[in-house]
N, CA and C atoms as an extended XYZ file, in Angstrom:
354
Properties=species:S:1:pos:R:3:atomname:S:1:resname:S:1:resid:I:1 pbc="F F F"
N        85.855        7.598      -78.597 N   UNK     1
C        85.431        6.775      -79.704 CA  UNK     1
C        84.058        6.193      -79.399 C   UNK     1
N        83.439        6.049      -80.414 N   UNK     2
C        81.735        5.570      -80.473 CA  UNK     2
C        82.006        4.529      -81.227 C   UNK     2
N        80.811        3.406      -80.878 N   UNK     3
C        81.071        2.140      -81.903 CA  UNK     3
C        79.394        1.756      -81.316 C   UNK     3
N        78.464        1.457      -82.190 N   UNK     4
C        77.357        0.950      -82.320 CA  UNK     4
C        77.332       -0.761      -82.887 C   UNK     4
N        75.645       -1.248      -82.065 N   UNK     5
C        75.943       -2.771      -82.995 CA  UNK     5
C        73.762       -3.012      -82.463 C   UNK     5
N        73.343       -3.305      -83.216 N   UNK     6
C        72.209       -4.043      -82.768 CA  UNK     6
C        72.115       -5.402      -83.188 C   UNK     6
N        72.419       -5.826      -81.774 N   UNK     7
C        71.959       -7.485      -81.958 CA  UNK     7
C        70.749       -7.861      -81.666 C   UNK     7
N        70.015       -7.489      -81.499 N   UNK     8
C        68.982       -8.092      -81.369 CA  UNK     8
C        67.185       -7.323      -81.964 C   UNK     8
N        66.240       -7.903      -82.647 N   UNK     9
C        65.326       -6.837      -82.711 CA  UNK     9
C        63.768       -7.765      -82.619 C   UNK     9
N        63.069       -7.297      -81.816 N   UNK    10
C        61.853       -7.943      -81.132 CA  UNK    10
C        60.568       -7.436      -80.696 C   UNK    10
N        60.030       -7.759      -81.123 N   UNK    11
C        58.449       -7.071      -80.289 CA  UNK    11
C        58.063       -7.138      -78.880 C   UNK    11
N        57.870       -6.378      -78.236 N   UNK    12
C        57.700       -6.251      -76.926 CA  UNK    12
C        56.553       -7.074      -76.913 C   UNK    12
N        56.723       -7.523      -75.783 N   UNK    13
C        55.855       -8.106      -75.237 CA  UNK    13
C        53.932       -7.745      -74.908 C   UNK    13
N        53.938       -6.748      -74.766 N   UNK    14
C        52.967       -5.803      -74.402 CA  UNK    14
C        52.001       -5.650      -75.962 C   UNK    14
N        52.863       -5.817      -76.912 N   UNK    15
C        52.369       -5.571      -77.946 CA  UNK    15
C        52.169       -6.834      -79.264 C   UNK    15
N        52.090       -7.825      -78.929 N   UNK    16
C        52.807       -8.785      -79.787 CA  UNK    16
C        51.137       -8.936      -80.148 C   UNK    16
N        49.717       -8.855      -79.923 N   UNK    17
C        48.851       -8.742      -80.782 CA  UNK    17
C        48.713       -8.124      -82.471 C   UNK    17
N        48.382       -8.482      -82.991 N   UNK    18
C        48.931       -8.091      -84.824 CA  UNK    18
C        48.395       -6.865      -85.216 C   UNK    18
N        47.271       -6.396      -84.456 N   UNK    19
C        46.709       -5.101      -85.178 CA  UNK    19
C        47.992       -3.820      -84.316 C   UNK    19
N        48.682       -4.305      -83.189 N   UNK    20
C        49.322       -3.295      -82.357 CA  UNK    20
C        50.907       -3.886      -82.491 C   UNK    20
N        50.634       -4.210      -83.382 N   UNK    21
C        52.547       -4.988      -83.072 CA  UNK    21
C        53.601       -4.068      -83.844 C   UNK    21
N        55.002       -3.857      -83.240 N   UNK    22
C        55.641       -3.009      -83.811 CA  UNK    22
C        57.296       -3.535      -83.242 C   UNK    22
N        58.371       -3.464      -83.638 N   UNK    23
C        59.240       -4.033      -83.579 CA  UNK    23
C        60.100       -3.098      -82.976 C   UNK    23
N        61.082       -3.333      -81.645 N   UNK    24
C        61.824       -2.758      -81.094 CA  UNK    24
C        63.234       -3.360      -80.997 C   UNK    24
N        64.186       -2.232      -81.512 N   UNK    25
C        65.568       -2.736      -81.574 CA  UNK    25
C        66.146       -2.555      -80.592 C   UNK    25
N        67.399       -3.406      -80.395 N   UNK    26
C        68.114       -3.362      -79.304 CA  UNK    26
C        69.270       -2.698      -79.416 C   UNK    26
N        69.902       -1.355      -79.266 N   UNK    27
C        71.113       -0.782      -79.662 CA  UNK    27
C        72.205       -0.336      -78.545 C   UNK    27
N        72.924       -1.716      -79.017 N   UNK    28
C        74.590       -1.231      -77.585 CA  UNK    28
C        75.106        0.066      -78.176 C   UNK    28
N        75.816        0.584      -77.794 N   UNK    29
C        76.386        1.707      -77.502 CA  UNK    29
C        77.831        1.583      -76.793 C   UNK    29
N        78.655        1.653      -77.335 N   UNK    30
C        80.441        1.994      -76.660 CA  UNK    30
C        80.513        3.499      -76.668 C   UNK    30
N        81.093        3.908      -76.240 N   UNK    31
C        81.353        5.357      -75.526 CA  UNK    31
C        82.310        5.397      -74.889 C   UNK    31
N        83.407        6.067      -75.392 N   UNK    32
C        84.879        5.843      -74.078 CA  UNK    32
C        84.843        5.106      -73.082 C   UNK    32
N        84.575        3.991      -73.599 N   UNK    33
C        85.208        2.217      -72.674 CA  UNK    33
C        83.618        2.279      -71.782 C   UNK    33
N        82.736        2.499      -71.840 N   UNK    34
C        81.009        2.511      -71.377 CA  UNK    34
C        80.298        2.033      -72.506 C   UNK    34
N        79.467        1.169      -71.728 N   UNK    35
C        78.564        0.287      -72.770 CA  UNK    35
C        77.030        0.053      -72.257 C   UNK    35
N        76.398        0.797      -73.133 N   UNK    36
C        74.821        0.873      -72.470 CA  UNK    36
C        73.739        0.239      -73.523 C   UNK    36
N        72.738        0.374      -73.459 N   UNK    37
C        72.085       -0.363      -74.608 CA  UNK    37
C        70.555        0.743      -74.531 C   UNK    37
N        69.937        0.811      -75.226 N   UNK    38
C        68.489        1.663      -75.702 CA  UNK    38
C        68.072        0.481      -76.643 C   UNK    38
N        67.049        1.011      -76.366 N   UNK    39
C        66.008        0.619      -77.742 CA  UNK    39
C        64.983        1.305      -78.535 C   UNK    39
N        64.886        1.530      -79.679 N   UNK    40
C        64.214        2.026      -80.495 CA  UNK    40
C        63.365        1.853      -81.166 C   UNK    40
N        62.187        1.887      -81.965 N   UNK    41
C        61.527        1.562      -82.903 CA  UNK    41
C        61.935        2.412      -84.016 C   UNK    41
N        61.666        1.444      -85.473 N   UNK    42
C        62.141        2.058      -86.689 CA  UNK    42
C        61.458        3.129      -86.957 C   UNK    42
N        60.436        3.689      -86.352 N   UNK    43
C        59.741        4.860      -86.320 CA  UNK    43
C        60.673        6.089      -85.910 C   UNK    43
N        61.698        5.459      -84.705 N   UNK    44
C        62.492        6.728      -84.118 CA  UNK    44
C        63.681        6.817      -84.822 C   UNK    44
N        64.496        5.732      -85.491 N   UNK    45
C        65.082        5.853      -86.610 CA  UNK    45
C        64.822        6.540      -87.931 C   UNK    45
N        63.604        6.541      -88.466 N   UNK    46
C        62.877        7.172      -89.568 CA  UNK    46
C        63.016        8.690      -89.202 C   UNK    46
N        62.839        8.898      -88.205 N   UNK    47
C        62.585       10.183      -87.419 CA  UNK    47
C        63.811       10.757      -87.310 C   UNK    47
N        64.913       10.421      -87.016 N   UNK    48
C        66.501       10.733      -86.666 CA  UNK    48
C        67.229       11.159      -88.397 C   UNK    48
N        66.797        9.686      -88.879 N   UNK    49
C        67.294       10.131      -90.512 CA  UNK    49
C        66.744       11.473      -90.869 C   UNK    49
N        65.423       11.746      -90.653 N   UNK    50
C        64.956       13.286      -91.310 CA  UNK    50
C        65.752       14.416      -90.886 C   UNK    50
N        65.643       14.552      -89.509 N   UNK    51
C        66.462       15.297      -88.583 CA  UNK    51
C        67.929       15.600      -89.367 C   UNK    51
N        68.679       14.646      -89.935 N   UNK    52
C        70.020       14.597      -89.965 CA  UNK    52
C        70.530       14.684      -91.441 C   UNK    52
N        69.887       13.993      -91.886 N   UNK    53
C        70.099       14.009      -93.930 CA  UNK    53
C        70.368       15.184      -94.589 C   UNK    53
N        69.774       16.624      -93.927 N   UNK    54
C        70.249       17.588      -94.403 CA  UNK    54
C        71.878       18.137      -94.534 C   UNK    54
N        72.029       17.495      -92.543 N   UNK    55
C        73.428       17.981      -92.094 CA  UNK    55
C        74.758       17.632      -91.965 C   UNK    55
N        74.252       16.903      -92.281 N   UNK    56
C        75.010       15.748      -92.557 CA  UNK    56
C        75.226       14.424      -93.280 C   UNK    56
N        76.724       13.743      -93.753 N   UNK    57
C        76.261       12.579      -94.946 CA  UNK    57
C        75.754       11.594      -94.096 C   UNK    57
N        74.916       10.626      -95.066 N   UNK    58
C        74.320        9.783      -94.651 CA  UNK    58
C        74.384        8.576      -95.264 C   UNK    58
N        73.945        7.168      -94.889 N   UNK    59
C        73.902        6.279      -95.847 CA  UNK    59
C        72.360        6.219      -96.050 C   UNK    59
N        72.293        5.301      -97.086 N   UNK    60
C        70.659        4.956      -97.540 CA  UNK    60
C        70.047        4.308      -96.699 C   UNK    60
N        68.903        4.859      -96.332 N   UNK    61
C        67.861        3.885      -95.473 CA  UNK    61
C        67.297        2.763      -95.781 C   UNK    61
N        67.148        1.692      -94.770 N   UNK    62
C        66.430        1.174      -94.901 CA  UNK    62
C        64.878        0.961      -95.385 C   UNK    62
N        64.126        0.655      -96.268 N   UNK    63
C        62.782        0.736      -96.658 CA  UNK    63
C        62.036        0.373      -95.357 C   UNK    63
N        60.516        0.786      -95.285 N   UNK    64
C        59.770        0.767      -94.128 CA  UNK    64
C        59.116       -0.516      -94.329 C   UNK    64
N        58.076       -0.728      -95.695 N   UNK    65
C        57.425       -2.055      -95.377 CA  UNK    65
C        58.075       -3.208      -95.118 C   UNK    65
N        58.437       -4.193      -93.983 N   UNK    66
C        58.665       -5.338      -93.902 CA  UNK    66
C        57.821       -6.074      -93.290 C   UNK    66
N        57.029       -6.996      -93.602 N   UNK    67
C        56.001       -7.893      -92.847 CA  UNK    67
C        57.016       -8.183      -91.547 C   UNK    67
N        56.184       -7.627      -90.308 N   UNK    68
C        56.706       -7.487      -89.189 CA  UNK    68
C        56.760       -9.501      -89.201 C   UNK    68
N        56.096      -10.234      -89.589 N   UNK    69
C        56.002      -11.470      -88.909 CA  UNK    69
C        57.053      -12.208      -89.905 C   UNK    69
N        58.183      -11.487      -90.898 N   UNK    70
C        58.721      -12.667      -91.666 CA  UNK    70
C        60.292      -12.575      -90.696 C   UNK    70
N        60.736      -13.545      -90.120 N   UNK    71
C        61.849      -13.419      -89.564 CA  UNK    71
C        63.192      -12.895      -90.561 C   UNK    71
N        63.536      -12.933      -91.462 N   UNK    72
C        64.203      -13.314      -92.872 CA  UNK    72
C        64.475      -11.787      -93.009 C   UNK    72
N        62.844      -11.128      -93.451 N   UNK    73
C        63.126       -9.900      -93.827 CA  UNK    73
C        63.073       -8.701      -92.361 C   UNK    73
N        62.791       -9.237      -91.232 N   UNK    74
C        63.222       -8.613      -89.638 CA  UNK    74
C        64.618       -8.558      -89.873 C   UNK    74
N        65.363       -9.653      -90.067 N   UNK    75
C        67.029       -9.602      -89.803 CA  UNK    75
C        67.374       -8.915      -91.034 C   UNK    75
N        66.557       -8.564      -91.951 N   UNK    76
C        67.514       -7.590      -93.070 CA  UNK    76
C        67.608       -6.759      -92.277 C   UNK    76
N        65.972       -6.078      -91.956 N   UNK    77
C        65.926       -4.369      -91.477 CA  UNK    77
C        66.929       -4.314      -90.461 C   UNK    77
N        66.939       -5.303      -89.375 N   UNK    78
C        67.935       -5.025      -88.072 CA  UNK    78
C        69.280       -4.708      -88.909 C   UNK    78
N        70.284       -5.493      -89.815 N   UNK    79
C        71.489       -5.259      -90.257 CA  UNK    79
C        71.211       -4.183      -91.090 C   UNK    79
N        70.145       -3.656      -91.820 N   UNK    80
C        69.954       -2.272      -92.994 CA  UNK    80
C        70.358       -1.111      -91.563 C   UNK    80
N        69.946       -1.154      -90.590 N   UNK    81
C        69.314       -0.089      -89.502 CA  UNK    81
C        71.186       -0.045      -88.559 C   UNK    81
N        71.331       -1.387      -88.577 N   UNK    82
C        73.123       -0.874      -87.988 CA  UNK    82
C        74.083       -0.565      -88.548 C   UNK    82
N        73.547       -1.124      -90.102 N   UNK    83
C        74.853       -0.454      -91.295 CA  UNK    83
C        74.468        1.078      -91.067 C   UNK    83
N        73.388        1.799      -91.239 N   UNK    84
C        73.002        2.833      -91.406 CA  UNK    84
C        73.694        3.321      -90.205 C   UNK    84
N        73.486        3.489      -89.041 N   UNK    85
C        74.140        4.138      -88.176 CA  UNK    85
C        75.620        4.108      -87.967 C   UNK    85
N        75.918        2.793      -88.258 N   UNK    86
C        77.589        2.447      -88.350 CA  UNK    86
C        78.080        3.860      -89.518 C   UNK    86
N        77.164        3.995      -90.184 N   UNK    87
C        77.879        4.530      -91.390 CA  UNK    87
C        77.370        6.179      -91.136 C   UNK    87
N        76.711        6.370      -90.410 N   UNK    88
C        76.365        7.644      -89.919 CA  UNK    88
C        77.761        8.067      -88.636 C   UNK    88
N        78.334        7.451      -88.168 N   UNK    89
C        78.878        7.541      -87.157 CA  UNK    89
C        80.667        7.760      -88.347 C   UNK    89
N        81.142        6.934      -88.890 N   UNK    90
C        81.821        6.474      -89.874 CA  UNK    90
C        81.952        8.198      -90.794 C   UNK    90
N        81.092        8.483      -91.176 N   UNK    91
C        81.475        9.476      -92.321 CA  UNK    91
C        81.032       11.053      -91.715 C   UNK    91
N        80.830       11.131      -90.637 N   UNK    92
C        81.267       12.155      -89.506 CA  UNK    92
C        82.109       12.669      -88.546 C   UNK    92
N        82.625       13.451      -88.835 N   UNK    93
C        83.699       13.413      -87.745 CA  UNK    93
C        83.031       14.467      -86.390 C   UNK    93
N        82.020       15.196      -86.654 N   UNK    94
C        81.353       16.037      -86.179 CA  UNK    94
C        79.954       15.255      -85.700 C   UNK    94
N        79.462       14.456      -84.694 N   UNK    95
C        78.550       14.212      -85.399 CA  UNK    95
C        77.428       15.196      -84.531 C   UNK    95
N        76.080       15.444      -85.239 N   UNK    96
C        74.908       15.888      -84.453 CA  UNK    96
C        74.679       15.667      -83.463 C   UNK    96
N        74.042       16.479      -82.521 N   UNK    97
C        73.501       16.995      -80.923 CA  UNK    97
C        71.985       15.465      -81.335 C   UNK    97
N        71.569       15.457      -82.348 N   UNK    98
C        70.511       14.461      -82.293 CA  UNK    98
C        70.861       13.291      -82.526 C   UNK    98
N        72.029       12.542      -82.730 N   UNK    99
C        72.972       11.366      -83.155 CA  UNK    99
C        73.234       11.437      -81.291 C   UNK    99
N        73.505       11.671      -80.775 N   UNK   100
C        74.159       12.096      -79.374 CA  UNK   100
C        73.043       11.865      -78.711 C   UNK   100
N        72.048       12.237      -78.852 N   UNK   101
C        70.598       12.111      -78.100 CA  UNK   101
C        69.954       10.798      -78.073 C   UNK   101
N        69.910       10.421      -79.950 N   UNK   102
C        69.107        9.475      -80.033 CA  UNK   102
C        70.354        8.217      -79.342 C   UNK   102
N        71.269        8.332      -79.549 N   UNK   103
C        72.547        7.517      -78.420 CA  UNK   103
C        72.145        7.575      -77.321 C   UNK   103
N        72.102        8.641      -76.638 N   UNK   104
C        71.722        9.099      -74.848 CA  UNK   104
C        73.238        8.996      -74.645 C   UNK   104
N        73.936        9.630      -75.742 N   UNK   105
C        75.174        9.932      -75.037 CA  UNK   105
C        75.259       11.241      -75.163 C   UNK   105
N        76.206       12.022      -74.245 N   UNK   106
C        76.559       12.856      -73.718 CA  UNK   106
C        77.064       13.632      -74.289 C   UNK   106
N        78.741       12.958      -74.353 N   UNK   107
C        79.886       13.294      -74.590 CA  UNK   107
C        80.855       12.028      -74.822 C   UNK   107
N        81.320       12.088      -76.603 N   UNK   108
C        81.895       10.976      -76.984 CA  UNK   108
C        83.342       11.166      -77.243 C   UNK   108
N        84.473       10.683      -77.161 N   UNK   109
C        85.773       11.280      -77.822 CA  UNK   109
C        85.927       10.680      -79.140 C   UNK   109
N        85.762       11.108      -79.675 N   UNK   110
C        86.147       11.137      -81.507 CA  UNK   110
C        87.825       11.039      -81.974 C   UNK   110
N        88.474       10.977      -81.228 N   UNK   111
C        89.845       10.367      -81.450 CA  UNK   111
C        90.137        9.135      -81.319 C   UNK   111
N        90.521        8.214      -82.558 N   UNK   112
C        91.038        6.898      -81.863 CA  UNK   112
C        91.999        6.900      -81.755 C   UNK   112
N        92.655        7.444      -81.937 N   UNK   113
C        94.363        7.619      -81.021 CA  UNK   113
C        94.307        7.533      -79.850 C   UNK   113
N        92.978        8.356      -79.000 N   UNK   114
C        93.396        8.297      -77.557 CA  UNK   114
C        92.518        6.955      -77.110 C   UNK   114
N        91.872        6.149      -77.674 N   UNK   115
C        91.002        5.155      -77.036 CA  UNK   115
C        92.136        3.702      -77.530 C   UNK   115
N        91.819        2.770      -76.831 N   UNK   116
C        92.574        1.370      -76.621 CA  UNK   116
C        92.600        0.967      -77.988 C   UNK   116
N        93.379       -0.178      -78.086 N   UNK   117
C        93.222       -0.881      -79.685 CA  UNK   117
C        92.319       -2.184      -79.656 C   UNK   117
N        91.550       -2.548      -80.217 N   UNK   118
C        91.022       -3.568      -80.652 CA  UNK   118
C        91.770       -4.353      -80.289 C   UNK   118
């Protein structure tokens, strides 16, 4: 079983000047009882949706312009960007070699019968 969540989404440090600023999410990852975290920019999300929309169902994306500096509309995109994957994960039972990648997982078990109960 797979279960995604981003709590958190922030500009690196390195970049927090305004002409170079770009927002990086924080994405846990469950994986048969393993819990790791990545981070992404909505660029590599944008990038994953193309990849996948053909092959699979999808939910609606998130829109791209958000004034990186309004906190308000940051916490939409972060919850638009985990519904989206929640729901990419959700209406697959198969999912893509690039869903798996952009995870950095491996190998997931897709049965919840065999994983613990909540």
């Amino acid at each position: 079983m797979i279960a995604v969540s981003i709590p958190a989404a922030e500009p690196p440090a390195a970049s927090r000047s305004p002409d170079r600023a770009h927002t990086v999410f924080r994405v846990e990852v469950l994986c048969n009882g393993r819990r790791h975290t990545v981070t992404k920019r909505y660029s590599e999300f944008q990038a994953l949706h193309k990849r996948i929309k053909k092959t699979c169902k999808v939910p609606d994306f998130p829109p791209r312009h958000v004034p990186y500096w309004m906190p308000k509309a940051l916490e939409q995109r972060r919850q638009g960007l985990e519904l989206y994957l929640r729901g990419v994960l959700y209406h697959n039972k198969e999912l893509p070699q690039d869903v798996l990648d952009f995870l950095k997982v491996r190998w997931c078990q897709r049965d919840p019968k065999a994983s613990s109960p909540s």
